[in-house]
mmCIF entry with sequence, helices, sheets and N, C-alpha, C, O atoms, coordinates in Angstrom:
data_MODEL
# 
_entry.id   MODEL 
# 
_entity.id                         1 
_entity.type                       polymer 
_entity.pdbx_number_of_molecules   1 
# 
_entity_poly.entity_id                      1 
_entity_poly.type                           'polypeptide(L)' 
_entity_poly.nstd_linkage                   no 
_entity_poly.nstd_monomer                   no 
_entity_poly.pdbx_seq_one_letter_code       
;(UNK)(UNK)(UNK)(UNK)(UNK)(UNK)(UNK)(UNK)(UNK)(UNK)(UNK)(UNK)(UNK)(UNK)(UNK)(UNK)
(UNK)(UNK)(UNK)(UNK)(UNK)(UNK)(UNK)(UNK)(UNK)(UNK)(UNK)(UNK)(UNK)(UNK)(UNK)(UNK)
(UNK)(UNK)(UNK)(UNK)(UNK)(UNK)(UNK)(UNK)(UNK)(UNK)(UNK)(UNK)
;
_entity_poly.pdbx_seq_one_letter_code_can   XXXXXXXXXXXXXXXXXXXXXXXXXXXXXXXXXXXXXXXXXXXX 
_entity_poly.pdbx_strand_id                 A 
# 
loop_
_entity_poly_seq.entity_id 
_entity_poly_seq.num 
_entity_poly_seq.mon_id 
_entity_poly_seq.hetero 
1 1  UNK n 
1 2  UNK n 
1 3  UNK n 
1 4  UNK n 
1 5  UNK n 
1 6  UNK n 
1 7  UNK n 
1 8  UNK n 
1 9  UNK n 
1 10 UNK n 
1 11 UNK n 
1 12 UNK n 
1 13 UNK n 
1 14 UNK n 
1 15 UNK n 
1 16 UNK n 
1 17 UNK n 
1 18 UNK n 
1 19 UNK n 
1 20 UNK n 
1 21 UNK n 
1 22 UNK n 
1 23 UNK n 
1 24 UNK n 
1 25 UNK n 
1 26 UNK n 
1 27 UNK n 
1 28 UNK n 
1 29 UNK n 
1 30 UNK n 
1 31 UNK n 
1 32 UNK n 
1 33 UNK n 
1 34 UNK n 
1 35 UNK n 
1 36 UNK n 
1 37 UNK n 
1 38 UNK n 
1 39 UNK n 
1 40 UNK n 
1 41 UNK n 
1 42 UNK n 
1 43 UNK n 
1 44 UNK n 
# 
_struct_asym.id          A 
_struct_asym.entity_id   1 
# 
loop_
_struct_conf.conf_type_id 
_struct_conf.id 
_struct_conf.pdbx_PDB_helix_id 
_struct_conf.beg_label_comp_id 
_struct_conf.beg_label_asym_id 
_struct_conf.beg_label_seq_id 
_struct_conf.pdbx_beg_PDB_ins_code 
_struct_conf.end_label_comp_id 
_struct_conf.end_label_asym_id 
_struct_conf.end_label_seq_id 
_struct_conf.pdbx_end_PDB_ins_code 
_struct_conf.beg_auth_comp_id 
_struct_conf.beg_auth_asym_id 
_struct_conf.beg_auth_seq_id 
_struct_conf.end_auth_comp_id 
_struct_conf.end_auth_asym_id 
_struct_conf.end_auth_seq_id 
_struct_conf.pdbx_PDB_helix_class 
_struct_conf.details 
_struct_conf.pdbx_PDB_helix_length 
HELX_P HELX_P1 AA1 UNK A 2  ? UNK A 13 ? UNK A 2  UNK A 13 1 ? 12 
HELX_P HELX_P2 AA2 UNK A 17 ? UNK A 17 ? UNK A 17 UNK A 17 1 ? 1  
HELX_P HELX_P3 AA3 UNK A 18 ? UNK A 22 ? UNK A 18 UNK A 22 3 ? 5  
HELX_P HELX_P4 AA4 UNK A 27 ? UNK A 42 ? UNK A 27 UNK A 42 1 ? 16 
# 
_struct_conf_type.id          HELX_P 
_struct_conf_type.criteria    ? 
_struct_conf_type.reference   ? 
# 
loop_
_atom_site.group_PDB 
_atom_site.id 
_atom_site.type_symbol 
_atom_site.label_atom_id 
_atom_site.label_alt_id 
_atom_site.label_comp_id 
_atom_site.label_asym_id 
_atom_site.label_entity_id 
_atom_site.label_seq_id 
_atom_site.pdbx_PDB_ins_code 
_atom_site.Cartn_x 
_atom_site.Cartn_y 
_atom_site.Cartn_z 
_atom_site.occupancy 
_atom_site.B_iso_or_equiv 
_atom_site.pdbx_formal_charge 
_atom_site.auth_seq_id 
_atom_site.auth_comp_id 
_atom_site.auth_asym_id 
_atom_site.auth_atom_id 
_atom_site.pdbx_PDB_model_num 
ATOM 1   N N  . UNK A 1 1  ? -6.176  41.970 -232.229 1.00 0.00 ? 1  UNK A N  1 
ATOM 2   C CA . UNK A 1 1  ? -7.539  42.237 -231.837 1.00 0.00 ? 1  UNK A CA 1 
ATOM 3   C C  . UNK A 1 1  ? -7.891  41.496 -230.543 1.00 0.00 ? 1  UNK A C  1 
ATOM 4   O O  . UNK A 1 1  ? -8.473  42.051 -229.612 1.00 0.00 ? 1  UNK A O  1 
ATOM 5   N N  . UNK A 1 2  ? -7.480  40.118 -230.533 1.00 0.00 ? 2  UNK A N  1 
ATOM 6   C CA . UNK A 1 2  ? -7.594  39.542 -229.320 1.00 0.00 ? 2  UNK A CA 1 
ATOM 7   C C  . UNK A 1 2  ? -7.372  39.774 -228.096 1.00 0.00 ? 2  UNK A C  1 
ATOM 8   O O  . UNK A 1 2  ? -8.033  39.585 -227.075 1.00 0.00 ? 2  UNK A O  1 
ATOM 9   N N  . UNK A 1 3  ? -5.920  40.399 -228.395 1.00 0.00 ? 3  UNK A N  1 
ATOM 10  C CA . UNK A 1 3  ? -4.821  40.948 -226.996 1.00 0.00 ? 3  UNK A CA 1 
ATOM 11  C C  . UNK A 1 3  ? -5.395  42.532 -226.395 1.00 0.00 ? 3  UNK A C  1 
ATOM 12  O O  . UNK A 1 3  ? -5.002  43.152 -225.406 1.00 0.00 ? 3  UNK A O  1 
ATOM 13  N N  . UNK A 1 4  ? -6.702  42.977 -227.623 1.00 0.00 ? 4  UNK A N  1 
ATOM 14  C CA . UNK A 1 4  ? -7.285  44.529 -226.971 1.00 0.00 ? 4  UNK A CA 1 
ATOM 15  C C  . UNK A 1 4  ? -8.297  44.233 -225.701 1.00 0.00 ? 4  UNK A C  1 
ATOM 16  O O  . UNK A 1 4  ? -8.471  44.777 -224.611 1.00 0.00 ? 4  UNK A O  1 
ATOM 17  N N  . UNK A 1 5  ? -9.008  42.847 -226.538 1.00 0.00 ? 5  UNK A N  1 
ATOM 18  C CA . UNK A 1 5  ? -10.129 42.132 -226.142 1.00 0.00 ? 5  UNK A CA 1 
ATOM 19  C C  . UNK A 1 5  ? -10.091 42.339 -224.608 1.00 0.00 ? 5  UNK A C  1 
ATOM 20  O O  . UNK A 1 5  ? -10.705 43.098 -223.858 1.00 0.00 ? 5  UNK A O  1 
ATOM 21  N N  . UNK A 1 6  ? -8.819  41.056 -224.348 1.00 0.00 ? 6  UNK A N  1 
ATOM 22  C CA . UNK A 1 6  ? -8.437  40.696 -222.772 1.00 0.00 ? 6  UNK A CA 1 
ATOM 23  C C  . UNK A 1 6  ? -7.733  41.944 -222.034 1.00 0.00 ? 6  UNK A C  1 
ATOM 24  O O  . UNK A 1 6  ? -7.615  41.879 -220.810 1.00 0.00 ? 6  UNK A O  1 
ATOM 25  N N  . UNK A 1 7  ? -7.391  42.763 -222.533 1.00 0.00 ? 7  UNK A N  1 
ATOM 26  C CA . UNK A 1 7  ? -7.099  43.606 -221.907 1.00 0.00 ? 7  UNK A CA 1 
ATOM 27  C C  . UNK A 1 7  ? -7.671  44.670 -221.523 1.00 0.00 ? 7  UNK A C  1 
ATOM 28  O O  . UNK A 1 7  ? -7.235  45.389 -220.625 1.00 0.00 ? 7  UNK A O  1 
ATOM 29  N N  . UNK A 1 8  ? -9.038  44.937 -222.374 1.00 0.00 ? 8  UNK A N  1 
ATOM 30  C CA . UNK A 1 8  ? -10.666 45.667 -221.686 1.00 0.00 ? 8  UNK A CA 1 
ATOM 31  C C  . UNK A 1 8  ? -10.723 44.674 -220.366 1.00 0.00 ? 8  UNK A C  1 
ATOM 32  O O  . UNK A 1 8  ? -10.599 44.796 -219.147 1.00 0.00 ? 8  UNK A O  1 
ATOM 33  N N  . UNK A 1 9  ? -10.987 43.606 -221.332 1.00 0.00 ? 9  UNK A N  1 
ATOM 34  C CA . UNK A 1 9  ? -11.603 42.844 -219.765 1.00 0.00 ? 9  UNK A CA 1 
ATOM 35  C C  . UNK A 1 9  ? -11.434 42.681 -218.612 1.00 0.00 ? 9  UNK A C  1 
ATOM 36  O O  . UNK A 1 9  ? -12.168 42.415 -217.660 1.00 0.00 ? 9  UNK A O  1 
ATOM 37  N N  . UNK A 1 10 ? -10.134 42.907 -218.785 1.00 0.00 ? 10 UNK A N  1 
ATOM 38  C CA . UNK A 1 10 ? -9.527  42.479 -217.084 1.00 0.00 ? 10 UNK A CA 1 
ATOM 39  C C  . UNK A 1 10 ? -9.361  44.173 -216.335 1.00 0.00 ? 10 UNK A C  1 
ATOM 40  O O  . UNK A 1 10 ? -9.241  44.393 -215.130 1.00 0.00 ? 10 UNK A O  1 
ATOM 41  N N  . UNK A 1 11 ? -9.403  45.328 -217.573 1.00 0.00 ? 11 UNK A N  1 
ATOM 42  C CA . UNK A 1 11 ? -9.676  46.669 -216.900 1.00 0.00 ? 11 UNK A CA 1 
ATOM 43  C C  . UNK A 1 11 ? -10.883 47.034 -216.550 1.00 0.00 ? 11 UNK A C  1 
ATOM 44  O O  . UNK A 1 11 ? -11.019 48.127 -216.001 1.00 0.00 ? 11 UNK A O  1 
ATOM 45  N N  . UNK A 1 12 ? -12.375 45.930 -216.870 1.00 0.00 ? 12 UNK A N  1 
ATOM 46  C CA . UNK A 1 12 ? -13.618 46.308 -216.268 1.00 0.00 ? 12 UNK A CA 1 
ATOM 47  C C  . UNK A 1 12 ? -13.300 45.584 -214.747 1.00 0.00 ? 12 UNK A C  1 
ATOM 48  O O  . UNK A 1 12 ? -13.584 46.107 -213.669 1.00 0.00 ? 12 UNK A O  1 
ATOM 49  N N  . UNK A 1 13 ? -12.511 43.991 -214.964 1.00 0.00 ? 13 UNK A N  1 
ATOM 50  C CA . UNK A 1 13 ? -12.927 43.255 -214.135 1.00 0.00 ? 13 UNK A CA 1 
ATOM 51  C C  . UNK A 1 13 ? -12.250 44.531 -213.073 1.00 0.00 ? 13 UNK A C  1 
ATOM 52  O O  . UNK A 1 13 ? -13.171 45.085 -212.472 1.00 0.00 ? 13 UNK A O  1 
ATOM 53  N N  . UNK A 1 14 ? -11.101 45.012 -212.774 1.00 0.00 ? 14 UNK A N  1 
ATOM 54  C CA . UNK A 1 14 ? -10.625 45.442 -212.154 1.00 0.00 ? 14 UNK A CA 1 
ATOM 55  C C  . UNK A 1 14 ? -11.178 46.967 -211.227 1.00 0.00 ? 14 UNK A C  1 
ATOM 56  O O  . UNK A 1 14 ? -10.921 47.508 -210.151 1.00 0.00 ? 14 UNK A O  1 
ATOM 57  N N  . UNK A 1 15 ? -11.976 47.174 -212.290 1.00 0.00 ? 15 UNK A N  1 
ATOM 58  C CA . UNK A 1 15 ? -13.587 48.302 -211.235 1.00 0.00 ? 15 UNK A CA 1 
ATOM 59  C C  . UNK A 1 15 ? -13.495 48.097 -210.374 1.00 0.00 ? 15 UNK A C  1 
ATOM 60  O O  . UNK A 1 15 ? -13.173 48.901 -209.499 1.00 0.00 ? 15 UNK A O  1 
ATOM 61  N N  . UNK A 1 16 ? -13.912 46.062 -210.100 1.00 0.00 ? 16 UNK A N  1 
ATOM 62  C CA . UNK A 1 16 ? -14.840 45.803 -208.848 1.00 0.00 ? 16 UNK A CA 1 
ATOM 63  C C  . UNK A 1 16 ? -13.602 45.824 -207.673 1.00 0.00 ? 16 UNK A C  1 
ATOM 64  O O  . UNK A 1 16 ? -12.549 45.188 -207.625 1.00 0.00 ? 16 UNK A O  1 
ATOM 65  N N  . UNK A 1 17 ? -14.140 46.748 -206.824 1.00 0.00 ? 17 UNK A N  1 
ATOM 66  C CA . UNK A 1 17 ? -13.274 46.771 -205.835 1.00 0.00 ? 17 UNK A CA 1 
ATOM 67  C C  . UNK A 1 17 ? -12.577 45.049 -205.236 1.00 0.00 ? 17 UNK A C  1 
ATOM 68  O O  . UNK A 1 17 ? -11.498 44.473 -205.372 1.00 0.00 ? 17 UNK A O  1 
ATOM 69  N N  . UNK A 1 18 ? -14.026 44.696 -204.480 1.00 0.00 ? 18 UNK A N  1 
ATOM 70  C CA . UNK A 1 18 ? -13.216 42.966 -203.781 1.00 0.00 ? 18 UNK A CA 1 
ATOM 71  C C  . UNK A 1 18 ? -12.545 42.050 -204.878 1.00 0.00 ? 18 UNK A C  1 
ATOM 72  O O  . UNK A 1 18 ? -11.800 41.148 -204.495 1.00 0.00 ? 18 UNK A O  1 
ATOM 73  N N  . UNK A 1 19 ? -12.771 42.239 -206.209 1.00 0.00 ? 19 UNK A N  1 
ATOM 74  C CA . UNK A 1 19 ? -11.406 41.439 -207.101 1.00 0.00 ? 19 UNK A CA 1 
ATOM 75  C C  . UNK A 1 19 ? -10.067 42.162 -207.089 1.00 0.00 ? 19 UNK A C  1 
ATOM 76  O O  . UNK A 1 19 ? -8.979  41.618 -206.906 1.00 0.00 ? 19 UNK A O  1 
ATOM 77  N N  . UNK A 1 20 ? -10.287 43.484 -207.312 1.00 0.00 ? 20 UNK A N  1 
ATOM 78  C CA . UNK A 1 20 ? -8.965  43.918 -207.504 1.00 0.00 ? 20 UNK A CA 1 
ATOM 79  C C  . UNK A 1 20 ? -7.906  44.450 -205.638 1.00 0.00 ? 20 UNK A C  1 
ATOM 80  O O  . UNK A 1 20 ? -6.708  44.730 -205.599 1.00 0.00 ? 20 UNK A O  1 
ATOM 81  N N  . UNK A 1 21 ? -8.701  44.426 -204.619 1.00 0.00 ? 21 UNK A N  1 
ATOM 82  C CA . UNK A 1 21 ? -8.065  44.111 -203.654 1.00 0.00 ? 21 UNK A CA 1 
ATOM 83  C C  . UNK A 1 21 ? -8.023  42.659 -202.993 1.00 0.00 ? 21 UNK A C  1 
ATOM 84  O O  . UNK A 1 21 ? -7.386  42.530 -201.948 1.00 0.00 ? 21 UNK A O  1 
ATOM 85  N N  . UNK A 1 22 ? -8.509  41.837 -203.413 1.00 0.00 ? 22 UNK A N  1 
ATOM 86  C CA . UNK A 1 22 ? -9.133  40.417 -202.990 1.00 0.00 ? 22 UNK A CA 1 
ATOM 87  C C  . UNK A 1 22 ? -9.475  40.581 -201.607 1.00 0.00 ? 22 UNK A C  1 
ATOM 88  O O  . UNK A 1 22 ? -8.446  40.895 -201.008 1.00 0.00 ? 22 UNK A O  1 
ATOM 89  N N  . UNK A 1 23 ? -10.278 40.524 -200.972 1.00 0.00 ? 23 UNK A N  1 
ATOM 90  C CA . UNK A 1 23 ? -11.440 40.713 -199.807 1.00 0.00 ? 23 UNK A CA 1 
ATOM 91  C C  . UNK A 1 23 ? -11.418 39.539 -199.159 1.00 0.00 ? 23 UNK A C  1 
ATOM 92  O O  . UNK A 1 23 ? -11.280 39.333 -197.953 1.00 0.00 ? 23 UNK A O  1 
ATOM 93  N N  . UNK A 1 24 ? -11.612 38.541 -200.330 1.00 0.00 ? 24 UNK A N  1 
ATOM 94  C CA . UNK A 1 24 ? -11.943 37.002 -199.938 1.00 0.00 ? 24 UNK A CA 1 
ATOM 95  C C  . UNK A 1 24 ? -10.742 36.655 -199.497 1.00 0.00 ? 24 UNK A C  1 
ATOM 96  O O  . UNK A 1 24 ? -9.654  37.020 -199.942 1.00 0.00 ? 24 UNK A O  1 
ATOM 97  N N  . UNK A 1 25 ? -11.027 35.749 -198.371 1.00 0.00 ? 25 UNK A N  1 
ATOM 98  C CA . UNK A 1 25 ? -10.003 34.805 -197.672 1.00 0.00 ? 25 UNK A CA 1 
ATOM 99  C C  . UNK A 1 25 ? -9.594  33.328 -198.288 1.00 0.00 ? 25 UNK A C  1 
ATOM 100 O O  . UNK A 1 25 ? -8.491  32.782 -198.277 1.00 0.00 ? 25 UNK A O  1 
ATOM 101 N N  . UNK A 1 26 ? -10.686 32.923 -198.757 1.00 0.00 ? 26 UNK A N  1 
ATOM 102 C CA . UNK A 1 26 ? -10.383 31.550 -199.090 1.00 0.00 ? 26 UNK A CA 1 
ATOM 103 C C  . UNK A 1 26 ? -10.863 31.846 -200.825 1.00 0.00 ? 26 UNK A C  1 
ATOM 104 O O  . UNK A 1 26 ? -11.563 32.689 -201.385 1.00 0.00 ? 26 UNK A O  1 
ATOM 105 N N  . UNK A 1 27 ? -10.023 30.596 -201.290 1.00 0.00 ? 27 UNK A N  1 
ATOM 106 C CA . UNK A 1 27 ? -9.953  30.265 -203.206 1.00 0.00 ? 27 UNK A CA 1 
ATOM 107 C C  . UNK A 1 27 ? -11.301 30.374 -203.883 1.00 0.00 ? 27 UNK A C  1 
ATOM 108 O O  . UNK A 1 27 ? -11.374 30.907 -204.990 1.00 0.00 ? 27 UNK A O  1 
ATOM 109 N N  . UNK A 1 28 ? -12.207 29.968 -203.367 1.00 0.00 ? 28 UNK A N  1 
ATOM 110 C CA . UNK A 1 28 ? -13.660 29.617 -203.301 1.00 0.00 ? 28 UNK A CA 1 
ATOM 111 C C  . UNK A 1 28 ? -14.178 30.936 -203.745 1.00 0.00 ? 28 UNK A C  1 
ATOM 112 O O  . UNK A 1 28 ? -14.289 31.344 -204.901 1.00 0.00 ? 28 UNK A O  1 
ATOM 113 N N  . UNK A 1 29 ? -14.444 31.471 -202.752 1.00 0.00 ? 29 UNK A N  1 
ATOM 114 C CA . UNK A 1 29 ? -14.953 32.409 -202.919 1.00 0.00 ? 29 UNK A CA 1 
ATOM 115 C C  . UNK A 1 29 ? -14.403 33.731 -203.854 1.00 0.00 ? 29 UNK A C  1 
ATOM 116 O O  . UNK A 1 29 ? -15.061 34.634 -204.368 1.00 0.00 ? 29 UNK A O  1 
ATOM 117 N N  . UNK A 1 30 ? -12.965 33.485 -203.867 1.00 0.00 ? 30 UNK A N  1 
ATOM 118 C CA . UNK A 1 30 ? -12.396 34.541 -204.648 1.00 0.00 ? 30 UNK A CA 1 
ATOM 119 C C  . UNK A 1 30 ? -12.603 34.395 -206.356 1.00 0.00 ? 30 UNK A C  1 
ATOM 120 O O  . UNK A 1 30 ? -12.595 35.408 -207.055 1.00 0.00 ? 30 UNK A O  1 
ATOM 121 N N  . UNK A 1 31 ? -12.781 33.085 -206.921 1.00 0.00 ? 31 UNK A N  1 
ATOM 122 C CA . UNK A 1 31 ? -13.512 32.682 -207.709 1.00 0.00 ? 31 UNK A CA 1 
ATOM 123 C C  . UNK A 1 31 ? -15.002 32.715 -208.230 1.00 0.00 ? 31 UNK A C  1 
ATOM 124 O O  . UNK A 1 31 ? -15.403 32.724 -209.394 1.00 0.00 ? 31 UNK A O  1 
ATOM 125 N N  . UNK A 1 32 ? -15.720 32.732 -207.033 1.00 0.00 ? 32 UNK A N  1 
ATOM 126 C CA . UNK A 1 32 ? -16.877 33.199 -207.110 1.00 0.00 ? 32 UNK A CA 1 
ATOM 127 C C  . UNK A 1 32 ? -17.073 34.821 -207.477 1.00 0.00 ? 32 UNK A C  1 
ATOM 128 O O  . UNK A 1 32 ? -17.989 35.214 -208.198 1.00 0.00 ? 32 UNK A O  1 
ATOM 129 N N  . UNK A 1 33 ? -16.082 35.697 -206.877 1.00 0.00 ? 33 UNK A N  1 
ATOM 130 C CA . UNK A 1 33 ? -16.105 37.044 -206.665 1.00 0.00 ? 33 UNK A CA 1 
ATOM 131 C C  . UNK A 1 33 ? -15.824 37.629 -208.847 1.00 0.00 ? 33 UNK A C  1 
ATOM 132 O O  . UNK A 1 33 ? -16.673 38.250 -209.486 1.00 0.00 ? 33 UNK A O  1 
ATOM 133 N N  . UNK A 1 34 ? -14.577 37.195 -209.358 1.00 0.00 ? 34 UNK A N  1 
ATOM 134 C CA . UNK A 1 34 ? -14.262 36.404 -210.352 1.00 0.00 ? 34 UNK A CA 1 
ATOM 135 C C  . UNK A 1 34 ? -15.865 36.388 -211.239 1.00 0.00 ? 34 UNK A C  1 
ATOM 136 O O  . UNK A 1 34 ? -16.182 37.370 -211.910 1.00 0.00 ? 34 UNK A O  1 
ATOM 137 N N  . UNK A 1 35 ? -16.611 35.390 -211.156 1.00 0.00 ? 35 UNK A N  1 
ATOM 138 C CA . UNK A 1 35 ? -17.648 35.185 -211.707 1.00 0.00 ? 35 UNK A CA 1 
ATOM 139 C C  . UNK A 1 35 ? -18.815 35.861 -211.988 1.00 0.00 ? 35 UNK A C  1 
ATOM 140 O O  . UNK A 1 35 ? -19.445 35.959 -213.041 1.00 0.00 ? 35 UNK A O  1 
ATOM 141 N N  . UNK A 1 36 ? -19.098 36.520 -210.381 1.00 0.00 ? 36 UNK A N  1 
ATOM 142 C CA . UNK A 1 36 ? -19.955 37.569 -210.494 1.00 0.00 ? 36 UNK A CA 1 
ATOM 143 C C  . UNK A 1 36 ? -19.647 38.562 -211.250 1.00 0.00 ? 36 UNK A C  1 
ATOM 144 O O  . UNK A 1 36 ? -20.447 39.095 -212.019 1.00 0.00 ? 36 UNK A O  1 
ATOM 145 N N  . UNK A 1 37 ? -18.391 38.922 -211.091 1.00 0.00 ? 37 UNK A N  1 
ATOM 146 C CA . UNK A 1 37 ? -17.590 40.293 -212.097 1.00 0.00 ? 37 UNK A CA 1 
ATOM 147 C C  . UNK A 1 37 ? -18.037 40.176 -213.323 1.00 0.00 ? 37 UNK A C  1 
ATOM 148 O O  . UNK A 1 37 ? -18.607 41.085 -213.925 1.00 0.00 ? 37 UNK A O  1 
ATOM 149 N N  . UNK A 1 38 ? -17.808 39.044 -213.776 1.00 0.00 ? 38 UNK A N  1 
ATOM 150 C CA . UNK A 1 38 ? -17.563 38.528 -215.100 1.00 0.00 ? 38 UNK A CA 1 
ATOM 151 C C  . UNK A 1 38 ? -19.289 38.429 -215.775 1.00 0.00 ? 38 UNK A C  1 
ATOM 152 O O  . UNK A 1 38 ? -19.595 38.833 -216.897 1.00 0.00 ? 38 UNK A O  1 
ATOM 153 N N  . UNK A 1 39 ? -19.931 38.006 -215.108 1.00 0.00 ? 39 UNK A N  1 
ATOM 154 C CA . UNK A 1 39 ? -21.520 37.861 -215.302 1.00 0.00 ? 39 UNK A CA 1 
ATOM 155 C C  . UNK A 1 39 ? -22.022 39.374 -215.319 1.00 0.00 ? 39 UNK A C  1 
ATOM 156 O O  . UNK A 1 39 ? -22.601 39.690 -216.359 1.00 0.00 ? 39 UNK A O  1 
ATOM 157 N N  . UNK A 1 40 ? -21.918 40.228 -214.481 1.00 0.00 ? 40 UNK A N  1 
ATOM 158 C CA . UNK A 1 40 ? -22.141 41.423 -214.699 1.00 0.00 ? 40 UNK A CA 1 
ATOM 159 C C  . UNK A 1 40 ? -21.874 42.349 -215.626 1.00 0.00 ? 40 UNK A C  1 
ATOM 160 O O  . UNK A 1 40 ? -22.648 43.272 -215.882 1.00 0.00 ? 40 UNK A O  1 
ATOM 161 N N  . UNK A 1 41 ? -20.607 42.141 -216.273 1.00 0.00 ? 41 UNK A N  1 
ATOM 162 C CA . UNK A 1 41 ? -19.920 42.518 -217.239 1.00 0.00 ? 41 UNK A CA 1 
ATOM 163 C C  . UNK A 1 41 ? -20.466 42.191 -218.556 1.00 0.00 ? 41 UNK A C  1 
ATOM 164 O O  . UNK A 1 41 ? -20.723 43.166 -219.262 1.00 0.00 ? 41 UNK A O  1 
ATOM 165 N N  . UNK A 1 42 ? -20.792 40.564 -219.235 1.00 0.00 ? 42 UNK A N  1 
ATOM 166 C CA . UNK A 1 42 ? -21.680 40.503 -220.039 1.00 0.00 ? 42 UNK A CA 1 
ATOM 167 C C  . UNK A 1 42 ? -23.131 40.869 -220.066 1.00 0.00 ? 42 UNK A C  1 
ATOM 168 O O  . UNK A 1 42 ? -23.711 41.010 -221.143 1.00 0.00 ? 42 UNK A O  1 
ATOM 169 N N  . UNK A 1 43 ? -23.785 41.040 -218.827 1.00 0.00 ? 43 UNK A N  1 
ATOM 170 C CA . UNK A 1 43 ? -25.155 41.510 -218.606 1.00 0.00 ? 43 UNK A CA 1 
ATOM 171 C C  . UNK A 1 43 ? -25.377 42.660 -218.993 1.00 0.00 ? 43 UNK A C  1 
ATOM 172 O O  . UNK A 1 43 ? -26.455 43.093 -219.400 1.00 0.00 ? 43 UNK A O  1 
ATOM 173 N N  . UNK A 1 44 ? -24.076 43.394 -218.861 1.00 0.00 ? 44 UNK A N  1 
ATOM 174 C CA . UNK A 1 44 ? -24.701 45.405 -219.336 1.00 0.00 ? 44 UNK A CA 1 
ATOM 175 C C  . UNK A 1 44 ? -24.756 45.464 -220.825 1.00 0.00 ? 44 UNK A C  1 
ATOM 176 O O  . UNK A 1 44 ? -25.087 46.506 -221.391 1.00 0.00 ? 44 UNK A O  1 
# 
């Protein structure tokens, strides 16, 4: 059940275009990019 879990998740995270091509240049921000995904994702 767990292993279905993470594996939705990382196929929503992967929608967002700038995570799944990484956009960001530096760690920082690609983390941030990461977060927002992730915040949006529990918000709907």
């Amino acid at each position: 059940k767990w292993r279905h879990l993470i594996e939705n998740y990382f196929s929503k995270i992967k929608e967002f275009r700038g995570v799944n091509t990484r956009y960001d240049k530096t760690d920082t921000s690609y983390e941030a990019t990461w977060s927002i995904a992730a915040t949006i994702i529990a918000l709907r």
